[in-house]
C-alpha positions in Angstrom: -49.7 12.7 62.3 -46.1 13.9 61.4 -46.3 17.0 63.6 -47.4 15.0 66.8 -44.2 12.9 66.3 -41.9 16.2 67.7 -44.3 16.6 71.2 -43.1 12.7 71.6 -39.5 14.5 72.6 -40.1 16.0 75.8 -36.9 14.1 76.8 -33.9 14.0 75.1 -33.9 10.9 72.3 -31.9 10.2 68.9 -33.9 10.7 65.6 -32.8 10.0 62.2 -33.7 12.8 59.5 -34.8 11.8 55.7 -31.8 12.9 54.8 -29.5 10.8 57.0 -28.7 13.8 60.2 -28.6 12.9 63.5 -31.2 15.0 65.3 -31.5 15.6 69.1 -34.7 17.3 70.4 -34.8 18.7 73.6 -37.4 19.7 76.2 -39.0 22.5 75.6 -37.5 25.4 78.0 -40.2 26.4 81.0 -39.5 29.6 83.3 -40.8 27.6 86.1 -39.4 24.4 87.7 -42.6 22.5 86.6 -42.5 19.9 83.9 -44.1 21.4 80.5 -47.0 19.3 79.1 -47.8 20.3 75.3 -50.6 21.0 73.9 -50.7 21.6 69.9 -54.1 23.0 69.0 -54.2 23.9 65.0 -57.5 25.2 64.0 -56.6 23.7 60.7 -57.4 20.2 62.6 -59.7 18.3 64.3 -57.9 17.1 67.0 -55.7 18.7 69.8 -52.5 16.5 71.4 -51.5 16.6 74.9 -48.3 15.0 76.0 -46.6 15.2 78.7 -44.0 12.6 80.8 -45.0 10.9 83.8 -43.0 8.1 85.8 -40.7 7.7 83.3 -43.0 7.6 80.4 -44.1 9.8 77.4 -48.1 10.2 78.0 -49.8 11.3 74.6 -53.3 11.3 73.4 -55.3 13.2 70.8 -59.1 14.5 71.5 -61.1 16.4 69.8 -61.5 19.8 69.4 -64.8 20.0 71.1 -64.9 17.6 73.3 -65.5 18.5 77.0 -62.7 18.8 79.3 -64.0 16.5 81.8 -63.5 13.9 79.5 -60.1 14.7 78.3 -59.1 14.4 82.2 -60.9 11.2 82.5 -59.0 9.7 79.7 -55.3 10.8 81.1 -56.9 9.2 85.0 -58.0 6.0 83.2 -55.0 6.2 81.7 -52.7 6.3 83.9 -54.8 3.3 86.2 -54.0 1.5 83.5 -50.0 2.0 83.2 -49.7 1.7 87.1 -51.8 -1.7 86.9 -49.4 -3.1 84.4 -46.3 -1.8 86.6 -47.6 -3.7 89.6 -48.3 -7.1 87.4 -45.0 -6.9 86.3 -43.4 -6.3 89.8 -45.2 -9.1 90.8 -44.1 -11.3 88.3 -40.4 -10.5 89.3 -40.6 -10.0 92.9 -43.5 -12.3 93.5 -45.3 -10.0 95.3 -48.7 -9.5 95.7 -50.7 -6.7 94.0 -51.5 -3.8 95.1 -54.9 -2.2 93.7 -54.3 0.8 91.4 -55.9 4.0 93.3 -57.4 6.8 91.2 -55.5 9.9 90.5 -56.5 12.9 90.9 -56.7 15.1 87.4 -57.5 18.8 87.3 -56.4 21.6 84.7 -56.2 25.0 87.1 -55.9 28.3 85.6 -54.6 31.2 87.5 -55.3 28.7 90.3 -58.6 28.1 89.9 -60.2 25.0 88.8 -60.9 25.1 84.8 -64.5 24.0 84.3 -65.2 20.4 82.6 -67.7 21.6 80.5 -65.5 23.8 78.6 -64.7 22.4 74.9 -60.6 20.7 74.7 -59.8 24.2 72.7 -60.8 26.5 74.9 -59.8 25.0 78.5 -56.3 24.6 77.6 -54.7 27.5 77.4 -50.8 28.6 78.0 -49.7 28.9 81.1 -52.4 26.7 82.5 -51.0 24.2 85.3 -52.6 20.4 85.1 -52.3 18.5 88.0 -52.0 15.0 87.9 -51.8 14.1 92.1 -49.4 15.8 94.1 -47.4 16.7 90.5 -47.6 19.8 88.0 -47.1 20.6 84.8 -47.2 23.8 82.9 -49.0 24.0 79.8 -47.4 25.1 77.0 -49.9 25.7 74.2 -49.1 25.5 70.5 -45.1 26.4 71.4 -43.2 27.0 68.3 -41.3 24.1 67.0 -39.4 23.0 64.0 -41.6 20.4 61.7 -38.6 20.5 59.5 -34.8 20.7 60.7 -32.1 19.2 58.0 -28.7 20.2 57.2 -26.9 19.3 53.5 -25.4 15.9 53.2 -22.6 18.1 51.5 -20.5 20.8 53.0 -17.4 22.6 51.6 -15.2 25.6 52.9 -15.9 28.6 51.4 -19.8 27.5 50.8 -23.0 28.3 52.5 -24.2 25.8 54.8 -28.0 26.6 54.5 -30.5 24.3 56.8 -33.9 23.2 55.6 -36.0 24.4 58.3 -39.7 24.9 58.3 -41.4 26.1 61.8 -45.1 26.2 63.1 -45.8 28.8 65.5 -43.1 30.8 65.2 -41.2 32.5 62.6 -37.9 31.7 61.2 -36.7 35.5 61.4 -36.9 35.0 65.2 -35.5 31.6 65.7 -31.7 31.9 67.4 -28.9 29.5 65.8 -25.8 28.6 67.1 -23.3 26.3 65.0 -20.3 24.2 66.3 -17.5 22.7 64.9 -15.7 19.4 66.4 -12.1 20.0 67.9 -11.0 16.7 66.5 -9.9 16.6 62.9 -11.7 13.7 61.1 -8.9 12.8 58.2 -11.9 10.4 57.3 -15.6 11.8 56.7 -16.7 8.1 57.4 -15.0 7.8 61.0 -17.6 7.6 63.5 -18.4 10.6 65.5 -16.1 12.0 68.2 -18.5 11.6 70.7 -15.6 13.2 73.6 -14.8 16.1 72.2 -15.7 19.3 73.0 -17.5 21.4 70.2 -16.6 25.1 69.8 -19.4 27.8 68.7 -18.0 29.0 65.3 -21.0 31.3 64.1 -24.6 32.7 65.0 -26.6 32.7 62.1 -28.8 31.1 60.1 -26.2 30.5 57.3 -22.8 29.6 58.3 -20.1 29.6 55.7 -17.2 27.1 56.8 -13.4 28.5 56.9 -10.4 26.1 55.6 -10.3 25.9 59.4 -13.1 23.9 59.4 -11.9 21.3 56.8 -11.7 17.8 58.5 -14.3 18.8 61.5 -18.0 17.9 61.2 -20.6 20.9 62.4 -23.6 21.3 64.7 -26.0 23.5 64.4 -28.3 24.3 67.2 -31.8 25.5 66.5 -34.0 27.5 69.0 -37.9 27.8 68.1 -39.3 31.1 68.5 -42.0 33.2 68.2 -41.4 36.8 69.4 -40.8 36.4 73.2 -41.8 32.9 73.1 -39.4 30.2 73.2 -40.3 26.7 72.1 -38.3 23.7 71.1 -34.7 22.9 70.7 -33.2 20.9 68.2 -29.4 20.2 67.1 -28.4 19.0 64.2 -25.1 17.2 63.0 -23.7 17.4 59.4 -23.2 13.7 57.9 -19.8 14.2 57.3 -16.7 16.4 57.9 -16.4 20.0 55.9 -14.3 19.4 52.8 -12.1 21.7 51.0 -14.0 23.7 47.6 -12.8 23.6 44.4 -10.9 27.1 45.0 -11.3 29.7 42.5 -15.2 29.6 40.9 -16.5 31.1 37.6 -18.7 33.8 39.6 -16.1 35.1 42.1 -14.9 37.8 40.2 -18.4 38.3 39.0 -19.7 38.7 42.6 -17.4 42.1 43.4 -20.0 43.9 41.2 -22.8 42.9 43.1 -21.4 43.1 47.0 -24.3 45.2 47.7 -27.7 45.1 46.8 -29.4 47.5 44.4 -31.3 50.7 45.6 -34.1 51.5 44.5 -35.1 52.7 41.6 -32.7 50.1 40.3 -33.5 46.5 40.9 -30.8 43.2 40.2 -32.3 39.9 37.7 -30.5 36.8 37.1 -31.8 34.4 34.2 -30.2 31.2 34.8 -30.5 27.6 33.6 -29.1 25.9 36.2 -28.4 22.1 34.5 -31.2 19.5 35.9 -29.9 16.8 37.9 -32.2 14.2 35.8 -30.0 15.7 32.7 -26.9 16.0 34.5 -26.9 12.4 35.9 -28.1 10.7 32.7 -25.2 8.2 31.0 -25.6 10.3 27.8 -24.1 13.4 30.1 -21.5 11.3 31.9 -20.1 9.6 28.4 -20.8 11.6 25.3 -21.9 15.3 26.5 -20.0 16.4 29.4 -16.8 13.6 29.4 -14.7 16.8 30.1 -16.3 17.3 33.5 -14.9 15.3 36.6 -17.3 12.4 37.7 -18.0 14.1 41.0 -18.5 18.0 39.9 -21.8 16.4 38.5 -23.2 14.9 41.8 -25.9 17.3 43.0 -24.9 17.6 46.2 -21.4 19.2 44.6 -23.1 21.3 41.7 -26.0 22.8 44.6 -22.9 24.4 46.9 -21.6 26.1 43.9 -25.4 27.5 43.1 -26.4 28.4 46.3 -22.9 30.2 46.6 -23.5 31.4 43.7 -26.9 33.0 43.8 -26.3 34.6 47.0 -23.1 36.7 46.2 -25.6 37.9 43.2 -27.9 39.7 46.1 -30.5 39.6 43.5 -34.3 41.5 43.7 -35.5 39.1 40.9 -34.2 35.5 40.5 -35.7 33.2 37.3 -33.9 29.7 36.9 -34.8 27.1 34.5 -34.7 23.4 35.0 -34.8 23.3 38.4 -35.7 19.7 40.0 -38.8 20.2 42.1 -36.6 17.9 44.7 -33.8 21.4 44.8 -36.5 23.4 44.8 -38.4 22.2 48.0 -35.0 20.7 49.6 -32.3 23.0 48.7 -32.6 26.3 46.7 -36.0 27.5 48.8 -34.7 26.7 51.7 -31.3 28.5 50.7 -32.4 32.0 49.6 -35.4 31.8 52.0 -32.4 32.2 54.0 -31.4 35.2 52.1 -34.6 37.4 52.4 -35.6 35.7 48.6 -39.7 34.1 48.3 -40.3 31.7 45.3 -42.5 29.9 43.5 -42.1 27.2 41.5 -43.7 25.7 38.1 -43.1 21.8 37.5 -43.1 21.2 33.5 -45.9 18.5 32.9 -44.8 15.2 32.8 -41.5 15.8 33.8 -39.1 16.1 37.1 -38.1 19.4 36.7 -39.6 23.4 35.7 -39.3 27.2 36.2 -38.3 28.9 39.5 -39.0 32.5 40.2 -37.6 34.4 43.2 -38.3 37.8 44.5 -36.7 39.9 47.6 -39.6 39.8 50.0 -38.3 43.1 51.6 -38.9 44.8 47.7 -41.7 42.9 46.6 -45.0 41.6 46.9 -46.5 38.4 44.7 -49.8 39.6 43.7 -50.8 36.9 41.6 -49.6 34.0 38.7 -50.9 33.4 35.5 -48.9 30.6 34.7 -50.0 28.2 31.5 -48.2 25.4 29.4 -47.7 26.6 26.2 -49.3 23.9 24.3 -52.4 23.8 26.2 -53.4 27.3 25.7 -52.7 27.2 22.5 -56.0 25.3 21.8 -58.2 26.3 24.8 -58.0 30.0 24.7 -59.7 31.6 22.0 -57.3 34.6 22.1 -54.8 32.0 19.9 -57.7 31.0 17.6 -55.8 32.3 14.3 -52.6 31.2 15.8 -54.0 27.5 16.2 -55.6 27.8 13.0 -52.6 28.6 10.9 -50.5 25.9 12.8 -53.3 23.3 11.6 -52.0 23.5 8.3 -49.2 21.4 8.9 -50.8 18.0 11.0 -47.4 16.5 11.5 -45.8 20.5 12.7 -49.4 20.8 15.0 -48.9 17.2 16.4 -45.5 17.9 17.4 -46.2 21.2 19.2 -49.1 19.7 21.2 -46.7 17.4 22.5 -44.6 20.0 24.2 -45.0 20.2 28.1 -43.1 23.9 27.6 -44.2 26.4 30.4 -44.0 30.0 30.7 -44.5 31.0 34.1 -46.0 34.4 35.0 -45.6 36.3 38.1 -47.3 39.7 38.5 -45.0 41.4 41.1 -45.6 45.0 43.6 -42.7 47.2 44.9 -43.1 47.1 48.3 -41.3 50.8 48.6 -43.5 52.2 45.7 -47.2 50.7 46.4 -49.1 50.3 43.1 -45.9 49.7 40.9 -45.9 46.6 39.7 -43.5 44.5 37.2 -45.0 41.0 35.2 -42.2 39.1 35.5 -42.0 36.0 32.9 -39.6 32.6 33.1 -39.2 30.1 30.3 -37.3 27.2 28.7 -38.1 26.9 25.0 -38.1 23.5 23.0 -34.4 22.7 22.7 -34.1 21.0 19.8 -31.6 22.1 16.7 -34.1 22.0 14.0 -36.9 23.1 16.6 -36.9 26.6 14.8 -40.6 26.3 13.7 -41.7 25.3 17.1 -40.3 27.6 19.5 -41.7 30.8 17.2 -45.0 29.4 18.1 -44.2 28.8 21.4 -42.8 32.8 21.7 -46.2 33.5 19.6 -48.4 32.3 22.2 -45.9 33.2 25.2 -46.2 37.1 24.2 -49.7 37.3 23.5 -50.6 35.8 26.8 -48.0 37.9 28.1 -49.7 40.8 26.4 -53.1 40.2 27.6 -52.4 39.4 31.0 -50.5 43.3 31.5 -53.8 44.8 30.0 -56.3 43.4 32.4 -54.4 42.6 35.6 -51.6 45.1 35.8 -51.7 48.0 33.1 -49.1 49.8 32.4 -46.4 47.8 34.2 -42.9 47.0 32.5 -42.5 43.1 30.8 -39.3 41.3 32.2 -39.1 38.2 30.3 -36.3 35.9 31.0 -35.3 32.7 29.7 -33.7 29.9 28.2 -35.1 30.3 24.5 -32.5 27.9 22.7 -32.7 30.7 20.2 -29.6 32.7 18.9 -29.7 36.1 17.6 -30.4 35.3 13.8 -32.6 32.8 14.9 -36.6 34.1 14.1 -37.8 34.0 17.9 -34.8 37.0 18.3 -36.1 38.8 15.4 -40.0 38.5 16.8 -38.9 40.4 20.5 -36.6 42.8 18.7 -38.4 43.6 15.6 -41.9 43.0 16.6 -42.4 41.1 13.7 -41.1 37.7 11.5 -41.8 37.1 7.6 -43.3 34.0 6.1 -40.2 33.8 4.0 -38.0 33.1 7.6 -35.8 30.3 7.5 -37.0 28.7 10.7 -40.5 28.3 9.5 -39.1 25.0 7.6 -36.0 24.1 10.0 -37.6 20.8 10.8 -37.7 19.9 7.1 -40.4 20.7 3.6 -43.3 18.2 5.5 -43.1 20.7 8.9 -43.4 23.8 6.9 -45.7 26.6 7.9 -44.6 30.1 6.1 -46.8 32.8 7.8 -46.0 35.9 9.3 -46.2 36.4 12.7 -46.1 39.6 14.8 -45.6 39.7 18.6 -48.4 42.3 19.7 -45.3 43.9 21.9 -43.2 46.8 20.6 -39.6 45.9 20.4 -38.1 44.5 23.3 -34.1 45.4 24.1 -32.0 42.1 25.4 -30.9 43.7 28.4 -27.5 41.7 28.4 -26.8 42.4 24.7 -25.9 39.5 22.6 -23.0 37.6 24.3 -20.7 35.5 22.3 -22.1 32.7 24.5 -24.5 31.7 27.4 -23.9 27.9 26.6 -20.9 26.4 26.6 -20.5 22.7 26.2 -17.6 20.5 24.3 -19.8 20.2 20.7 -21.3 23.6 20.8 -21.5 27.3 22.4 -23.9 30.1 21.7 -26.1 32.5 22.9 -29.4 31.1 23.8 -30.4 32.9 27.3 -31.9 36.6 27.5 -33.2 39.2 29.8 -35.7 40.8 27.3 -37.2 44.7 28.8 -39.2 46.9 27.6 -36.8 49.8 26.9 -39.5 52.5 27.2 -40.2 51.9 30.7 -36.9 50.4 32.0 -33.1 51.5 31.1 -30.2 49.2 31.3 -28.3 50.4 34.8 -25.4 48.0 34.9 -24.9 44.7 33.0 -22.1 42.3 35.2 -19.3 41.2 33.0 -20.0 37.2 32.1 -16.8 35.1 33.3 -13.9 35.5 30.9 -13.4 32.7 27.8 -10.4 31.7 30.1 -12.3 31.3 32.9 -15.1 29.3 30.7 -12.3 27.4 29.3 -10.3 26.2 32.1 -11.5 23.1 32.9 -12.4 22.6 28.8 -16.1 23.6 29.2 -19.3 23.4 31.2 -20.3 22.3 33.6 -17.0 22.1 35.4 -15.7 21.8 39.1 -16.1 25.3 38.9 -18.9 26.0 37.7 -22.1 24.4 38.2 -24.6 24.2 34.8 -23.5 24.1 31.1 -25.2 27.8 31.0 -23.8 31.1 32.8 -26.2 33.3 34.4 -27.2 36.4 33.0 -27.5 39.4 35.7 -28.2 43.2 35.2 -29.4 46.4 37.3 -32.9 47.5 35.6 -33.7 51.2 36.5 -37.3 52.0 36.5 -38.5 55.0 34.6 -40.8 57.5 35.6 
């Protein structure tokens, strides 16, 4: 059992994290000058733990939920007969003395001194704040204190950057927990020196997110992490970054961008941001390193760099709504939830089938409420819902066009959201990544075919009348025919991208998108995507215009700014796509 591994560290002891930290777990803090022994008790679980340390030794057992008490009690006696017979065998051995016969101890669990009765079942006798006496010692139980299951800082830190800890809690909540970083006095000209184990450390911040200074540059950080649960206070753990803080790239693509959004939007205006943040499974791949992105330093493509400039990035956004594409399901559970958990932002995440990487949505918690997804893959509903029967039925016309869209894993993720100031407003908020390919053309209309009738049908019957924001990477400029669909509601047989793919893929029909026309709520910028062979507008925030006006649209970095280091990605900036973000203003 994972969790039962953290009651082992009553005492301090040296731990190594997945991630390579160095994590120290202290005793859990009593008010009382008795020893704590640790129950964890999860309802979700059969079994209860109790551990405790007695003569030196971490005592730990497991016993079910129901068991009697009396039984428990006779297992820690039998017990510890057991550990003193083995002391005395072994002090004989050495000292050749003779053996002395283990006595009995005497085991009780009192509770507000009085005697807890054995016949009462393991998860109801012990109870916080309940004293066990094992002989003439006592320890306090402390049942279910809250504790970090999870505690991991980023192998990669950089002034100017938001350190953000992985932390996940049982017992407790992370809004109460108390943090307290430190930086090392020495200067480490090395990040591969050992540790300065004699220097002092000095408390440089008290939140949950630290951003290092240039100060910091050269000096490794500590944070300290205090469990709680309202009043309660559980365990403590400390964690130590890998390596020293080094310096940032200096100026980034989104810092002028952030001094339009220093503050978050008021309602009735909330912030999106549609971005593609570049996959590491893409970004790593020798095709990226020696034909796509040659421009781009070696190192400015190493996740652990590219994630700093993201998580930075997101955060100066202070965002209500938040959809990325190709997101690794490793930065989503690792790093970016984690991250803008940290920054009041829930998400959810879609994986695209048979691949490493999908959709992320995020929401402000304090602004919204997930009532429900209706996520699908594009390909699959396309022949089990009957709602696409003509749809499916046109496409079958052309085998070798139908074969080829069946084989696309594309998602469209669907996330019906409240406003938590306005109860019974709701927003359907959509994410997806189109099919990328140049002569895709053909595809991706179906693909936006299917995406909007879903779309449609899930607004009628689980939130009518609420505003569509659909954001994306479509891979689809504005003459392209998945443009004209949103903005004109409708596309002619006689489209070009019906036959991109060549005569033997054709399929003229006209399709119409069941929507009336939708408004790009960024416009149509010169560029989204900006790589050395290509650059073009491929990403929108599409919006219902009769229910939602344009507020504010935040200027996309200048083409110098782009063009600096060549193209994208770059040391400063993180994805071969810029993020779209705009204020949306509800109407009445």
């Amino acid at each position: 059992m994972n969790h039962f591994r953290t009651f082992l560290s009553l005492l301090p002891r040296r731990l190594r994290s997945p991630s390579g930290l160095t994590v120290t777990t202290r005793a859990w803090p009593s008010v009382s000058s008795m020893e704590p022994v640790v129950v964890r008790c999860s309802p979700a679980e059969p079994k209860l733990t109790i551990s405790f340390r007695l003569d030196g030794t971490n005592k730990h057992m497991q016993r079910e939920l129901d068991e009697p008490l009396s039984r428990a009690l006779t297992r820690i006696s039998n017990g510890i007969i057991k550990s003193q017979g083995k002391a005395k065998k072994k002090k004989k051995k050495n000292e050749a003395e003779a053996p002395e016969s283990a006595e009995n101890s005497v085991v009780k669990l009192l509770l507000h001194g009085s005697e807890v009765s054995g016949e009462l079942p393991n998860s109801e006798a012990w109870q916080d704040g309940a004293v066990l006496q094992v002989g003439d010692q006592s320890f306090s139980v402390c049942r279910n204190p809250p504790n970090f299951t999870t505690a991991e800082l980023p192998v990669s830190v950089m002034a100017g950057f938001p350190v953000c800890p992985k932390l996940e809690i049982e017992f407790g909540s992370l809004e109460d927990c108390e943090f307290a970083w430190f930086k090392e006095n020495c200067t480490r000209p090395d990040a591969g020196d050992g540790p300065c184990h004699d220097s002092p450390w000095k408390e440089v911040g008290s939140s949950r997110v630290y951003v290092p200074c240039n100060q910091d540059i050269g000096h490794r950080l500590k944070l300290v992490c205090t469990a709680k649960d309202g009043g309660r206070t559980g365990l403590v753990k400390e964690l130590l970054s890998v390596s020293a803080v080094e310096a940032g790239p200096g100026v980034c693509t989104c810092d002028n961008r952030h001094q339009y959004t220093m503050r978050e939007a008021q309602w009735p205006t909330m912030r999106v941001v549609s971005y593609n943040i570049l996959a590491d499974i893409y970004a790593k791949t020798e095709l990226s390193r020696t034909v796509l992105y040659t421009y781009c330093a070696p190192y400015a493509l190493e996740l652990d760099y590219r994630q700093n400039l993201i998580k930075k990035e997101l955060a100066g956004y202070n965002a209500d709504i938040i959809c990325l594409q190709e997101v690794d399901k490793g930065v989503f559970v690792d790093s970016l939830g984690p991250a803008l958990d940290a920054f009041g932002l829930d998400g959810v995440f879609r994986i695209k089938e048979k691949q490493h990487e999908g959709l992320a949505t995020f929401y402000r918690r304090s602004k919204f409420k997930l009532l429900s997804s209706h996520d699908v893959v594009l390909s699959e509903v396309l022949t089990s819902d009957p709602v696409h029967a003509e749809l499916l039925q046109k496409l079958s016309l052309s085998v070798s066009l139908k074969e080829k869209m069946l084989q696309r894993s594309t998602s469209l993720q669907v996330s019906i959201l409240e406003d938590q100031t306005k109860p019974g407003r709701k927003v359907c908020v959509a994410n997806t990544h189109l099919f990328w390919h140049p002569t895709g053309g053909n595809i991706r209309l179906f693909q936006m075919g299917v995406a909007l009738k879903h779309l449609h049908r899930v607004i009628s019957e689980v939130a009518p009348g609420a505003p569509l924001v659909f954001c994306g990477d479509f891979n689809s400029t504005p003459s392209s025919g998945v443009f004209q669909l949103v903005r004109e509601t409708s596309v002619p047989q006689q489209h070009q991208d019906w036959s991109s793919s060549g005569p033997n893929d054709s399929c003229n029909m006209e399709l119409c998108s069941g929507f009336p026309p939708l408004l790009s709520a960024c416009g149509e910028p010169a560029y989204t995507n900006y790589v050395g062979g290509f650059n073009g507008c491929l990403d929108y925030i599409f919006i219902q215009p009769e229910l939602m006006k344009v507020e504010q649209v935040i200027p996309l970095p200048s083409h110098q700014e782009v063009t600096t280091y060549e193209a994208l990605p770059s040391v400063a900036h993180p994805s071969d796509h810029i993020a779209l973000v705009c204020d949306l203003h509800w109407i009445p």
